[in-house]
C-alpha positions as CSV (number, residue, x, y, z in Angstrom):
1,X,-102.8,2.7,-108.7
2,X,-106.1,4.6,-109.5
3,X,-109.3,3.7,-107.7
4,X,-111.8,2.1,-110.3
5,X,-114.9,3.1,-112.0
6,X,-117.9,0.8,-111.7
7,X,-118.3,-1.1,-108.6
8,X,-120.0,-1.0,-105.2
9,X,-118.5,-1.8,-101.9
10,X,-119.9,-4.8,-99.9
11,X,-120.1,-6.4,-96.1
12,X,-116.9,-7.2,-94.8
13,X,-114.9,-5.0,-97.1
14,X,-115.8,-6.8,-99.8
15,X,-116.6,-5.3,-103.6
16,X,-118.2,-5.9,-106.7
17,X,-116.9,-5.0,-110.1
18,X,-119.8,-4.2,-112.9
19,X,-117.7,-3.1,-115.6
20,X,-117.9,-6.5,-117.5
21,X,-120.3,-9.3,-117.3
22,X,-118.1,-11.3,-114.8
23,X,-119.2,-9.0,-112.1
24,X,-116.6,-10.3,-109.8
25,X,-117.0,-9.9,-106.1
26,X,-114.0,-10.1,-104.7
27,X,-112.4,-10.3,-101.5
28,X,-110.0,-7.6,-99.6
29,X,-106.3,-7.9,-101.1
30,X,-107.9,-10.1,-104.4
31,X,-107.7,-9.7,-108.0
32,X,-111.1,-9.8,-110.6
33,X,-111.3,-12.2,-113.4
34,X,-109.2,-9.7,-115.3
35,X,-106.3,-10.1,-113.1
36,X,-105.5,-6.0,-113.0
37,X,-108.1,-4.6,-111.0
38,X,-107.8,-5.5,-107.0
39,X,-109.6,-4.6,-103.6
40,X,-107.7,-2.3,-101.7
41,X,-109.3,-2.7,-98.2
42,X,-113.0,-2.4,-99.8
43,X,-111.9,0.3,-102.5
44,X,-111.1,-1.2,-106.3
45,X,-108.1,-0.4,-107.6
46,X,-106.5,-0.3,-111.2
47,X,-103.0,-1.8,-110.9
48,X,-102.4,-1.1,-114.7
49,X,-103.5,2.6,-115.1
50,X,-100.9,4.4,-117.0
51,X,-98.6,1.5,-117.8
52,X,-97.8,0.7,-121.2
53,X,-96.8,-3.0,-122.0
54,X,-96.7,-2.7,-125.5
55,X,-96.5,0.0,-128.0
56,X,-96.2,0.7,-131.9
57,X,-97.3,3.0,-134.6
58,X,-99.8,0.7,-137.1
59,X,-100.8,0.3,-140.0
60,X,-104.4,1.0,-139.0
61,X,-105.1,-2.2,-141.3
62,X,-103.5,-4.1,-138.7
63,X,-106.2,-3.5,-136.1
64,X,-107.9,-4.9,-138.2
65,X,-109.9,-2.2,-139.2
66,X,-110.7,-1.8,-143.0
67,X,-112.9,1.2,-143.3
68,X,-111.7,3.5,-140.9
69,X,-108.7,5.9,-142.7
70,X,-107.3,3.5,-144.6
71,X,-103.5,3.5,-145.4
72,X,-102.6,5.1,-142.2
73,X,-101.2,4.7,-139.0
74,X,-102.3,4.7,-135.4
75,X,-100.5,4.8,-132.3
76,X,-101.4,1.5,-130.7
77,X,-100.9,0.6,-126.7
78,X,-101.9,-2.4,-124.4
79,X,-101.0,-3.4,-121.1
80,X,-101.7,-6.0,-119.2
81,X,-104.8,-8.3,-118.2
82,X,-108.0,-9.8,-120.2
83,X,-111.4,-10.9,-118.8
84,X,-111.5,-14.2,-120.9
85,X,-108.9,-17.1,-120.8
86,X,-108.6,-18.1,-124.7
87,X,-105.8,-21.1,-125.3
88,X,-105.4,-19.4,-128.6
89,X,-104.7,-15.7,-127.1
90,X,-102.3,-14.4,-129.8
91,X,-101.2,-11.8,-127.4
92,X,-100.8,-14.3,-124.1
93,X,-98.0,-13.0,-122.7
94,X,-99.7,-9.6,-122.0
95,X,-103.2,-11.0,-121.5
96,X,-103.0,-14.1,-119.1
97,X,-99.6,-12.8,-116.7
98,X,-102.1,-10.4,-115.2
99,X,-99.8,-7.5,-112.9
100,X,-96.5,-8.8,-112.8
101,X,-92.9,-6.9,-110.8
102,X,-91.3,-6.0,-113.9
103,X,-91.4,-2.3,-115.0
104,X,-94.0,-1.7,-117.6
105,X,-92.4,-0.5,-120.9
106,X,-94.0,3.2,-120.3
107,X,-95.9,5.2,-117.6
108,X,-98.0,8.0,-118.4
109,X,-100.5,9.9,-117.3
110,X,-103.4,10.1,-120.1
111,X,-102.2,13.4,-121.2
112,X,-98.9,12.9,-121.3
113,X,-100.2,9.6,-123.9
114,X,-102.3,12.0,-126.2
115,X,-99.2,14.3,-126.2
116,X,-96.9,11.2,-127.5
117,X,-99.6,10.5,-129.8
118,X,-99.5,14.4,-131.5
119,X,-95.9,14.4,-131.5
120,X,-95.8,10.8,-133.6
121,X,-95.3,11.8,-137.4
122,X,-97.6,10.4,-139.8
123,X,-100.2,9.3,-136.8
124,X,-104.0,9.9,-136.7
125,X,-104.9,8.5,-133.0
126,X,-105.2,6.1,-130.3
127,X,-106.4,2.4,-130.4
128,X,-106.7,0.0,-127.6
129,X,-105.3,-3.0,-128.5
130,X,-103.1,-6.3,-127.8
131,X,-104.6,-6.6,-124.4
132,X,-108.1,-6.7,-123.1
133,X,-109.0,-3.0,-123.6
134,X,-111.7,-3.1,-120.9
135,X,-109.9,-4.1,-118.0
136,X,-107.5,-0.6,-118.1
137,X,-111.0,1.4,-118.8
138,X,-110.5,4.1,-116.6
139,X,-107.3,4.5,-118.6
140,X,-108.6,4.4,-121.6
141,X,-111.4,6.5,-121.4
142,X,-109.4,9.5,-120.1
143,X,-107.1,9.4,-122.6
144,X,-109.7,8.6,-125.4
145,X,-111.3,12.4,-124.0
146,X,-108.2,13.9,-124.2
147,X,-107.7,12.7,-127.7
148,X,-110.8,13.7,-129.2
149,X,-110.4,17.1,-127.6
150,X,-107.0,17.6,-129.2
151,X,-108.6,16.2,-132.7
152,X,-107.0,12.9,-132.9
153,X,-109.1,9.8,-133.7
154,X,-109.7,7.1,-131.0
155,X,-110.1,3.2,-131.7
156,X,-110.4,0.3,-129.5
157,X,-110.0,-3.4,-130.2
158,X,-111.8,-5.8,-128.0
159,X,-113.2,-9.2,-127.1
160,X,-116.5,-7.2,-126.2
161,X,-117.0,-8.6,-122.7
162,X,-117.9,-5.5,-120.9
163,X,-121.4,-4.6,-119.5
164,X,-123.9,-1.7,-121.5
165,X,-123.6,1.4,-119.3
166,X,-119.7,1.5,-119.0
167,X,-119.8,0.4,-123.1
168,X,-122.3,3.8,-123.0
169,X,-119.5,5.8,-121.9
170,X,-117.1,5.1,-124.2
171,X,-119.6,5.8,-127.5
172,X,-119.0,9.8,-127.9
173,X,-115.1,9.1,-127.4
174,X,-114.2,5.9,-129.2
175,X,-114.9,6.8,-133.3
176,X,-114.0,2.9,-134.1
177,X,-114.5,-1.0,-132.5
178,X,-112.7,-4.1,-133.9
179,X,-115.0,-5.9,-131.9
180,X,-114.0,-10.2,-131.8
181,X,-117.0,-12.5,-132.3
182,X,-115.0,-15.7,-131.4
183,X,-118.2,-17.9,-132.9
184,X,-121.7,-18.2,-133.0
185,X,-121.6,-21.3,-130.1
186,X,-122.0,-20.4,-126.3
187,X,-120.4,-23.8,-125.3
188,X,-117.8,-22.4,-127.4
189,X,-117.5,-19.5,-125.0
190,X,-118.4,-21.5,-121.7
191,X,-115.8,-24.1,-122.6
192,X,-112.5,-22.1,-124.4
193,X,-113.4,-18.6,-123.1
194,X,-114.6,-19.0,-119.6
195,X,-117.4,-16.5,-120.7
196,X,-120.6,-16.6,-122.2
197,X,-121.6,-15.4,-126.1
198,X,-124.6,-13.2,-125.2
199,X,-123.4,-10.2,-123.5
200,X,-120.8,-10.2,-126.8
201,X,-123.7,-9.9,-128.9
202,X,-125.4,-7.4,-126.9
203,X,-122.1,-5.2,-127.4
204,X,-121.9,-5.6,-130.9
205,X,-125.5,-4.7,-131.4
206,X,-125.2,-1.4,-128.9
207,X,-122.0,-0.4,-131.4
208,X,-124.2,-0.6,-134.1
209,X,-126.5,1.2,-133.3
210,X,-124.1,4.3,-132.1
211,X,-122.3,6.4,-134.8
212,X,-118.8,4.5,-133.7
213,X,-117.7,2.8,-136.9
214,X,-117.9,-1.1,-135.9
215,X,-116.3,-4.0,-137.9
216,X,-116.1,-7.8,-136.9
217,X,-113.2,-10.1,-136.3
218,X,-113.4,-14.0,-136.2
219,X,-110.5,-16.3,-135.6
220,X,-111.4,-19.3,-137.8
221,X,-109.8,-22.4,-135.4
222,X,-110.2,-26.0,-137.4
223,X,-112.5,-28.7,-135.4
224,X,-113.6,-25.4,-132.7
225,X,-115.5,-23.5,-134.9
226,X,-115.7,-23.7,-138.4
227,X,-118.6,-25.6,-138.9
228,X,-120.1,-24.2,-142.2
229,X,-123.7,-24.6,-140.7
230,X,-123.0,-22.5,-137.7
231,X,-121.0,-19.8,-139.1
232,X,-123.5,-19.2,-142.0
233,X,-125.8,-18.6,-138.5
234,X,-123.1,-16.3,-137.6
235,X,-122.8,-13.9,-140.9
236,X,-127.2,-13.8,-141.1
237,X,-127.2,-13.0,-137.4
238,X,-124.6,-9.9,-138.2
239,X,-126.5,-9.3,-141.4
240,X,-129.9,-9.3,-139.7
241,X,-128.8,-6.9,-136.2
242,X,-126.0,-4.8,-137.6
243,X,-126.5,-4.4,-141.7
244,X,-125.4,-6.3,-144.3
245,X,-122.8,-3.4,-145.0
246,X,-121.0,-4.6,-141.6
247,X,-117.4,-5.8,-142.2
248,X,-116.3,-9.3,-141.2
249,X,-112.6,-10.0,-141.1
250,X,-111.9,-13.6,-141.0
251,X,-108.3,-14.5,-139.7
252,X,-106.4,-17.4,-140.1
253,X,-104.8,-19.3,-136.8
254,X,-101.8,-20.7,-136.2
255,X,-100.8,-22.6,-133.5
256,X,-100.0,-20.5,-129.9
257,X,-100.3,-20.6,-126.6
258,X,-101.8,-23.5,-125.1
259,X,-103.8,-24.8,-128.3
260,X,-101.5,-26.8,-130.9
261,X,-103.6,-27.5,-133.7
262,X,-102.3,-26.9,-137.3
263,X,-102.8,-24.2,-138.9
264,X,-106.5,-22.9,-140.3
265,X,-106.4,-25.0,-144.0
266,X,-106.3,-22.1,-146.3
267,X,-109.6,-24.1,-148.3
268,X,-111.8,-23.4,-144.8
269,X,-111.1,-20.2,-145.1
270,X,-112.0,-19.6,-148.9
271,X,-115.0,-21.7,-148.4
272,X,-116.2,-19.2,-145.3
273,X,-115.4,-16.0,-147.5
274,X,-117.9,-17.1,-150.1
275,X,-120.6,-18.5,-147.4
276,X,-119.8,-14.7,-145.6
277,X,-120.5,-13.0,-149.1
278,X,-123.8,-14.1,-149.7
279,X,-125.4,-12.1,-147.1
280,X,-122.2,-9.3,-146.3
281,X,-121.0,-6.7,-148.7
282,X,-117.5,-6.4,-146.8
283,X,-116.1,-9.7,-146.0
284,X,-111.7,-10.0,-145.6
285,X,-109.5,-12.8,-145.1
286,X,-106.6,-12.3,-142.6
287,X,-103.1,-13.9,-142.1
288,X,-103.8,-15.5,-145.1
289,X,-102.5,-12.6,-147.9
290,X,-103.8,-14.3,-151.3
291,X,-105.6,-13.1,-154.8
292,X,-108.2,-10.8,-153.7
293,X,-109.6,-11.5,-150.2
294,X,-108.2,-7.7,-148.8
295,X,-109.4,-6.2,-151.2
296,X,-112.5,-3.4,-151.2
297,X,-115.0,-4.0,-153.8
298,X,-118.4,-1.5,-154.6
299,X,-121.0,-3.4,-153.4
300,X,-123.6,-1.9,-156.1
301,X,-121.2,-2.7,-158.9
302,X,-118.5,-4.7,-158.3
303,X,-115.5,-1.9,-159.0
304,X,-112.4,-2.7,-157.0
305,X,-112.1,0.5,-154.7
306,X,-109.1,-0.4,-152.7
307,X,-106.6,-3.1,-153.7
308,X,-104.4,-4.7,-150.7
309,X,-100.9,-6.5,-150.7
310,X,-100.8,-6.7,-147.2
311,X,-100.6,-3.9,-145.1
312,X,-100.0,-1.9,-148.6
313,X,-103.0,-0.3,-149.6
314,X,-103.7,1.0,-152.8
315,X,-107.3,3.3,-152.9
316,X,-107.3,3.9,-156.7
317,X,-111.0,3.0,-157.0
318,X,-112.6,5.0,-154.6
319,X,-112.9,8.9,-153.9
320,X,-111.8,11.3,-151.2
321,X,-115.7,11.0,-150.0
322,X,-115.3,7.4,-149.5
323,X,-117.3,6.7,-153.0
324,X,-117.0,4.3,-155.5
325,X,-115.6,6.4,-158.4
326,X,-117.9,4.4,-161.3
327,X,-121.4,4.4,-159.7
328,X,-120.4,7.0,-156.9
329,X,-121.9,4.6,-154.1
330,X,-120.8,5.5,-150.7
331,X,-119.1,2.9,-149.1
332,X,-116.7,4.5,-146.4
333,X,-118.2,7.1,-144.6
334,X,-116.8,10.8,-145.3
335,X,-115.2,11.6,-142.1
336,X,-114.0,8.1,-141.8
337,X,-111.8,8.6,-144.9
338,X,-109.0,10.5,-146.0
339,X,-107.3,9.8,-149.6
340,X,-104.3,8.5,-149.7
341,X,-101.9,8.6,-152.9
342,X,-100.8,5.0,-153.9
């Protein structure tokens, strides 16, 4: 256990958490919204720092993250615990057990993670992922500082429910956010996500204006929130705070968990692609691997720069810069980029 960051002790032994916008208080021998972090006799604790519930080397694609190296890999960890309580949680079994008895997969100290992460052949970095980054932050940002200090790149994928100043900290060590925008409805989040949409949007909007490299998730969920009206809200809001340049991955859901709808029709999702267009240079469709929906195009003049069958990528349109080889726009930043042979 490893006492928390963010918090300050109350009456009675009491505490309160500020790392997200829960800002739990919570009673001596109690857990936080997030399940992970408890009050040790007035002292906050972080039962998950160090332990490892889940672990693989990604396609960084995966993430998903588009524009950041693509065609490589990234050594990707979660553990346990989320601050929100989606029925759709892909990743449930990790996110909603909170701590359990069973011996995590790994334990390590963050050094000993950063060392893993060196040794792994063919691996550029960290990323946070298949839990709720946030609630393991002290964690996280330990090993992100180790990481960047041993020249690896650092990436974290996240719901974006976690308050400015501990969001502040993370900026110089974290060079890329997946951040999820769930929808553009705060009954949406009050009702399914036990959380509210603003302090999401205030995250996404303190990304952008950093120089981490930000790109947008949305799980498109039939009846909850693909209404064409609201989502078109959605995609001006991102083009209005964050560019129109910002990338919005739009994922197809299955049923999982404790929602059992069927699946996202395949027409919704071509139909929000085109909507997304209109006002977003970099819009992809994901779990749902047809025609030309992963693929990179120049937003100046329409040259494909990197063709996608899956997780294969193929950059034959674009330079080592990140430019569009025929009009030589720049559309991945330089030291976001490295070429990759197809």
């Amino acid at each position: 256990m490893h006492e928390a960051l963010y918090y300050t002790a109350l009456k009675n032994h009491q505490v309160q958490c500020h790392l997200c916008p829960h800002n739990c208080r919570i009673k001596p021998g109690a857990y936080g919204d997030c399940l992970v972090r408890m009050n040790h006799g007035g002292v906050l604790l972080s039962k998950v720092y160090g332990k490892v519930e889940a672990m693989n080397l990604d396609p960084v694609e995966k993430k998903p993250l588009y524009h950041f190296f693509p065609g490589h890999k990234i050594l990707s960890v979660g553990t346990a615990g989320c601050n929100l309580r989606c029925p759709f949680c892909q990743n449930h079994s990790l996110t909603q057990g909170g701590v359990t008895d069973r011996q995590p997969l790994h334990e390590f100290s963050p050094v000993e993670l950063v060392e893993l992460a060196k040794r792994t052949p063919h691996n550029i970095g960290l990323a946070f992922t298949y839990n709720e980054p946030t609630v393991n932050y002290e964690f996280m940002l330990s090993a992100a500082v180790n990481a960047k200090q041993e020249g690896l790149h650092t990436a974290m994928i996240s719901n974006g429910y976690i308050n400015p100043e501990p969001l502040s900290s993370l900026m110089g060590m974290m060079d890329a956010f997946n951040i999820d925008l769930k929808a553009f409805n705060k009954l949406f989040y009050r009702k399914h996500c036990q959380g509210r949409l603003s302090p999401v949007l205030r995250t996404i909007k303190q990304i952008a204006r950093s120089d981490s490299h930000l790109e947008l998730t949305t799980l498109v969920i039939p009846g909850l929130n693909d209404d064409l009206q609201e989502f078109e809200q959605l995609c001006q809001w991102i083009a209005d705070e964050t560019g129109n340049s910002t990338v919005l991955h739009l994922s197809r859901y299955f049923p999982g968990y404790r929602l059992r709808l069927e699946p996202t029709p395949a027409e919704t999702l071509f139909r929000m692609y085109d909507l997304a267009k209109n006002v977003l240079h970099h819009v992809y469709l994901g779990n749902l691997f047809v025609g030309d929906h992963g693929d990179t195009f120049c937003p100046h003049c329409n040259n494909k720069l990197i063709e996608r069958n899956a997780y294969q990528v193929h950059p034959s349109g674009i330079d080592a810069s990140g430019n569009c080889q025929h009009c030589k726009t720049n559309v991945i930043k330089q030291h976001l980029y490295e070429h990759v042979d197809s």
